[in-house]
C-alpha positions as CSV (number, residue, x, y, z in Angstrom):
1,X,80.8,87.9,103.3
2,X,77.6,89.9,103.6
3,X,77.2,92.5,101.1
4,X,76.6,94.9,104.0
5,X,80.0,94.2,105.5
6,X,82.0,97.4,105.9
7,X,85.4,98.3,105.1
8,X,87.3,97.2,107.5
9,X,85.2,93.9,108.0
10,X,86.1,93.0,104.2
11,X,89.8,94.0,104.9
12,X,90.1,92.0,107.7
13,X,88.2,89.1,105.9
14,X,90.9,89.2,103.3
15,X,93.8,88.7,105.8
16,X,92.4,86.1,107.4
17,X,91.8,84.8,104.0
18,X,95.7,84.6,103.2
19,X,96.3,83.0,105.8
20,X,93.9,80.8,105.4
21,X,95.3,78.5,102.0
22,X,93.0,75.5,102.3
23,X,89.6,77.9,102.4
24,X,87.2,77.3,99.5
25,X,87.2,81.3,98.6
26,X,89.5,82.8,95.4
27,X,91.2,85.8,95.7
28,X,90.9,88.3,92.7
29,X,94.1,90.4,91.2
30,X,93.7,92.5,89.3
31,X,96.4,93.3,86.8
32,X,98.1,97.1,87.0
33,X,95.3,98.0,89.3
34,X,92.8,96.4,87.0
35,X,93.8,98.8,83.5
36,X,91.6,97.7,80.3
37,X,88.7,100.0,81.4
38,X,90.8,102.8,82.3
39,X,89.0,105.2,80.1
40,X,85.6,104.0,81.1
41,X,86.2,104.6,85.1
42,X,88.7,107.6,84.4
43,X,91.4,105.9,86.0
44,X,94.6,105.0,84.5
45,X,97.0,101.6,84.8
46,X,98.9,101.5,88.1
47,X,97.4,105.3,89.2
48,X,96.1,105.9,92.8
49,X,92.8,106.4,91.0
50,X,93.0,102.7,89.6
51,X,93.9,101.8,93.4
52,X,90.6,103.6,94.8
53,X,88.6,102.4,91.7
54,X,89.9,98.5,92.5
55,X,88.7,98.7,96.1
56,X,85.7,100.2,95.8
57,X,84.8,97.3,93.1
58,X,85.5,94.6,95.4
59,X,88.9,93.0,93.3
60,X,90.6,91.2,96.5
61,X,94.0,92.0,95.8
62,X,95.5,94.6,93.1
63,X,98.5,94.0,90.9
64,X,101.4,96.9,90.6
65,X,104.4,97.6,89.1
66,X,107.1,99.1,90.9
67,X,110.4,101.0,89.7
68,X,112.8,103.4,90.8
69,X,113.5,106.7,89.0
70,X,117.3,108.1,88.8
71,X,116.9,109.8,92.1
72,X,116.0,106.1,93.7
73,X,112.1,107.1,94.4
74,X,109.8,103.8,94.1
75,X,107.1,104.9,91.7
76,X,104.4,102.8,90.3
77,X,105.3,102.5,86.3
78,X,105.2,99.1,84.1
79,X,107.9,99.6,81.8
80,X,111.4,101.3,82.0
81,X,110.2,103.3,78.6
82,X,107.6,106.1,78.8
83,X,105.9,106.9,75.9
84,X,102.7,104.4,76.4
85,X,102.4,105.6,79.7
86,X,103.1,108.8,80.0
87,X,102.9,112.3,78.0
88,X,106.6,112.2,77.2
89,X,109.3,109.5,76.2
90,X,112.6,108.6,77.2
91,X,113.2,106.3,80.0
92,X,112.3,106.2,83.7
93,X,116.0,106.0,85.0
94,X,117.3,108.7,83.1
95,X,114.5,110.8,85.2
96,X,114.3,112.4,88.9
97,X,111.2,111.9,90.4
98,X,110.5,115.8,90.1
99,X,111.2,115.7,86.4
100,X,108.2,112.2,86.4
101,X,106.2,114.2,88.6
102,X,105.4,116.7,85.4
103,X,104.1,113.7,83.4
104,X,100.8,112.9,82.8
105,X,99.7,109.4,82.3
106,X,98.1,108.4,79.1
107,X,95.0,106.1,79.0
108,X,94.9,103.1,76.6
109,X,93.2,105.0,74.0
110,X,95.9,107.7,73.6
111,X,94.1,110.4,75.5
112,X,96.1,112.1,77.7
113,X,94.7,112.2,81.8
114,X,94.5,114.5,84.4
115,X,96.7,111.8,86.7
116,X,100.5,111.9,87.2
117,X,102.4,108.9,88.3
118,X,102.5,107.7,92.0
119,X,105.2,107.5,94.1
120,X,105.1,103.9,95.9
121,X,104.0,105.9,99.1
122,X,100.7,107.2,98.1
123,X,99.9,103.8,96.7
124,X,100.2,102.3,100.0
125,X,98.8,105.1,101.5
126,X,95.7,105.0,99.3
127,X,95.3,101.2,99.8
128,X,95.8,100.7,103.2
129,X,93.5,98.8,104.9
130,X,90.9,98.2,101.9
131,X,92.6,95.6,99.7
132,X,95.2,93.1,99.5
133,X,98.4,94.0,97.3
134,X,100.7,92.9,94.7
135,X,103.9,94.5,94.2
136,X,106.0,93.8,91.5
137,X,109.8,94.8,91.8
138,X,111.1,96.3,88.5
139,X,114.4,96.9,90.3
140,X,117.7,95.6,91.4
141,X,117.1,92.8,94.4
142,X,119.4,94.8,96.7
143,X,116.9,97.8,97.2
144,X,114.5,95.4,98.5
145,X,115.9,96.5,102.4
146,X,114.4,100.1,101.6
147,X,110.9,98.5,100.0
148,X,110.8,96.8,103.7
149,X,111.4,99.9,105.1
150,X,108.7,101.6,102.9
151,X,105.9,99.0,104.1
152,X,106.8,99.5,107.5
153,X,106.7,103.4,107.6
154,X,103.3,103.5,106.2
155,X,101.8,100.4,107.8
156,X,101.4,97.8,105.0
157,X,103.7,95.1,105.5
158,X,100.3,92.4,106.4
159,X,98.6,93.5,103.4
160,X,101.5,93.8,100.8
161,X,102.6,90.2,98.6
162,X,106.4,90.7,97.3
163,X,106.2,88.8,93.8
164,X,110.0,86.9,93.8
165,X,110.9,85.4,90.4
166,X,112.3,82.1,91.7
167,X,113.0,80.3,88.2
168,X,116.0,79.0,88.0
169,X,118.3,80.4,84.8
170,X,116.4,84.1,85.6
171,X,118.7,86.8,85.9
172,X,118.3,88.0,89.8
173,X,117.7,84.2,90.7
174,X,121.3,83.7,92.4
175,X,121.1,87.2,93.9
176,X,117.8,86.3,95.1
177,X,119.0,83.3,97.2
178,X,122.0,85.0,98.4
179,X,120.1,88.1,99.5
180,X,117.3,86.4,101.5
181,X,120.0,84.2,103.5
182,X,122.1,86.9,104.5
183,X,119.1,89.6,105.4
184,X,116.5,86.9,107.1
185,X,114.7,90.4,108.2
186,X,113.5,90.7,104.6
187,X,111.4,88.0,105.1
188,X,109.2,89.5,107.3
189,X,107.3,91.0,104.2
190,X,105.1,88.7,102.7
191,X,106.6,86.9,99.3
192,X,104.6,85.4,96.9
193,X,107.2,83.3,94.8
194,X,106.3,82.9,90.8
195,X,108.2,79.0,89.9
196,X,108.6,77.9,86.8
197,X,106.8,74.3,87.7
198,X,106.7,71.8,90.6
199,X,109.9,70.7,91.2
200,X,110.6,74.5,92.3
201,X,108.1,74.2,94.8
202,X,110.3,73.1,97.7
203,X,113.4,74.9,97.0
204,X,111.2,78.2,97.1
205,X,109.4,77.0,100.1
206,X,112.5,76.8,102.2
207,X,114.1,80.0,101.4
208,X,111.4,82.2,101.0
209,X,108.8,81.2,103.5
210,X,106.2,82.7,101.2
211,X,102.5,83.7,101.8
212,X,101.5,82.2,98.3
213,X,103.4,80.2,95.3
214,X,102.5,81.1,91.8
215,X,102.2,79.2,88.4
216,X,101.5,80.4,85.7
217,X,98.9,79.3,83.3
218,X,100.9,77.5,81.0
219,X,102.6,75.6,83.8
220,X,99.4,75.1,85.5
221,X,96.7,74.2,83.2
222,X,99.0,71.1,81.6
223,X,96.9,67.6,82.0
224,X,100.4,65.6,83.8
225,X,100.3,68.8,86.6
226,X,101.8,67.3,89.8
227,X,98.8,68.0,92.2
228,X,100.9,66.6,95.0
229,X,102.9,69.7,94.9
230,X,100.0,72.1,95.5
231,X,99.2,70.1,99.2
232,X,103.0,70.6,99.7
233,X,102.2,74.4,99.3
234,X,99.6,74.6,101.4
235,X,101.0,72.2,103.9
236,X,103.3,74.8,104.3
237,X,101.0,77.4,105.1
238,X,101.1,79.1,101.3
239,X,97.7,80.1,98.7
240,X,98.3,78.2,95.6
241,X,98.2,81.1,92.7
242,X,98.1,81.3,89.0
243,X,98.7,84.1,86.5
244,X,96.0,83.5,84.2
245,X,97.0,85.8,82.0
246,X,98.7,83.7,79.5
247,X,97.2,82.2,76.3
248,X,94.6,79.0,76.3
249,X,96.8,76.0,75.2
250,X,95.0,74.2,72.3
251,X,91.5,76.2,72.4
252,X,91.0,75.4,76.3
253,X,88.8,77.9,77.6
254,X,91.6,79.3,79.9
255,X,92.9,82.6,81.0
256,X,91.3,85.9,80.0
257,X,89.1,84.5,77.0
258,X,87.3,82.1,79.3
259,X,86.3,85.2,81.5
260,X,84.8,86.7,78.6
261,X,82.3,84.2,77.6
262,X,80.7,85.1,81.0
263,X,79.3,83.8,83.8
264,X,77.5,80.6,82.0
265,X,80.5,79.4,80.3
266,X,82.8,79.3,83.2
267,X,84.2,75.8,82.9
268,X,87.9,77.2,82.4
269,X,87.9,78.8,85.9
270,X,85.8,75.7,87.7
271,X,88.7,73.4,86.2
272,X,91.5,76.0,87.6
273,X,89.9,76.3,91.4
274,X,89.1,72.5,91.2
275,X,92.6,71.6,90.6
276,X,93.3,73.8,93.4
277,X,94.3,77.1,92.7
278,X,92.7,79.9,95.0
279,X,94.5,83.4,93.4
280,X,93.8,84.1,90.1
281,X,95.8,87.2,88.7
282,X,93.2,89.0,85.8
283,X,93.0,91.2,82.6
284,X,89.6,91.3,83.3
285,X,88.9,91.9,87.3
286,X,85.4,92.8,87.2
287,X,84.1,90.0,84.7
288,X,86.2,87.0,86.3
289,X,84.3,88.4,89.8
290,X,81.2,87.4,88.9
291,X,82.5,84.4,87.4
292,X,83.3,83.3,90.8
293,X,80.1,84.5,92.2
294,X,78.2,82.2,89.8
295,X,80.0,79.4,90.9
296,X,79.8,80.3,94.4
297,X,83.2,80.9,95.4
298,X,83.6,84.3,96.2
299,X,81.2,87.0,97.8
């Protein structure tokens, strides 16, 4: 993509990219909204300035965290318990959204912001139509009929991935299954379904028809990896993604400490995207960009 393409040509580069799982380019996510320089670009973890921050840097696609407060608003918060993120403890659930809405969220350093939290609504709103998103359900599977009805209202269902925790033995597992075969509707919003390894690859591919199928990077980066599964994957029309957020098995130069040795030492990434992945979820947004760029495979 030209660096002179406007905002709406690099939005609707990115959709055709999702749809498009055998293409060479790999999508960036950036985790909360992209959140270890929050001081640095005044913009706190998961906050609609993250959101405008993330787009106007390029990351493809931007990770959030999604809960519900005791009054049932979505709002974008990582944890049920308050006091990292916020100017006051307590949990999440015990509080309406007009009692949240007096919070101010706290950057990583312990200063407090200017920023309160966002309601699911205004992140959307703020997103729409300049990059791909992430949304990670903190809540019970059963609300997922009114998240639906959320992306509809404010016209995000195409650019909005659904992470689904499809491993076996996981809490919501069964009620996932059960949930998607008896609302079929739901699966009009685009799932991207995290699988413990391969042999979960069908299973999910038949029940949650999903835009992409993530790994993560212990599951991905092992030597015996099935590769079979990941043309399975995109046979089916699905991106092939990895959470590369977890720690390099015996010193490989995975994960986030491969994206910090820069651009020259970049044969952790090469040996992900060669083995096929194409959606790399990030500590480090910015630096694992022009990683890619090196290599030639993003713009």
């Amino acid at each position: 993509m030209s660096a002179a393409a406007t905002a709406p040509e690099r939005f609707a580069l990115l959709l055709r990219e999702l749809a498009t799982p055998d293409s060479a380019r790999v999508l960036v996510v950036a985790h909360r909204a992209g959140y270890l320089r929050d001081w640095e670009y005044q913009a706190p973890e998961n906050s609609l300035a993250a959101i405008r921050n993330g787009i106007a840097l390029g990351f493809d696609a931007l990770e959030l965290d999604v809960r519900q407060t005791k009054d049932k608003r979505f709002v974008l918060v990582h944890e049920s318990r308050l006091e990292r993120v916020t100017d006051g403890g307590g949990f999440l659930q015990d509080l309406t959204w007009d009692e949240l809405a007096q919070r101010r969220l706290m950057y990583r350093n312990g200063q407090r912001s200017e920023h309160r939290v966002a309601t699911l609504e205004e992140a959307l709103s703020a997103a729409r139509g300049g990059a791909l998103l992430k949304l990670h359900p903190k809540f019970p599977v059963e609300r997922f009929a009114e998240l639906r009805e959320v992306l509809l209202e404010t016209g995000t269902l195409e650019q909005a991935l659904v992470w689904i925790d499809w491993r076996p033995g996981e809490p919501d597992h069964e009620a996932v299954q059960a949930l998607f075969a008896k609302r079929p509707e739901l699966l009009e919003m685009r799932i991207l379904a995290n699988v413990l390894d391969t042999k979960e690859v069908r299973p999910a591919l038949k029940a949650l028809n999903p835009a992409a199928v993530e790994f993560s990077y212990e599951a991905f980066a092992v030597p015996d990896f099935d590769a079979g599964a990941l043309e399975t994957i995109r046979s089916a029309g699905a991106r092939v993604a990895v959470n590369c957020m977890g720690r390099a098995a015996k010193g490989e130069p995975f994960g986030d400490r491969a994206v910090q040795q820069g651009p020259e030492k970049t044969s952790g990434w090469k040996t992900l995207v060669e083995r096929g992945a194409r959606m790399l979820q990030i500590n480090h947004p910015e630096d694992l960009r022009a990683c890619l760029l090196a290599l030639g495979l993003t713009s």
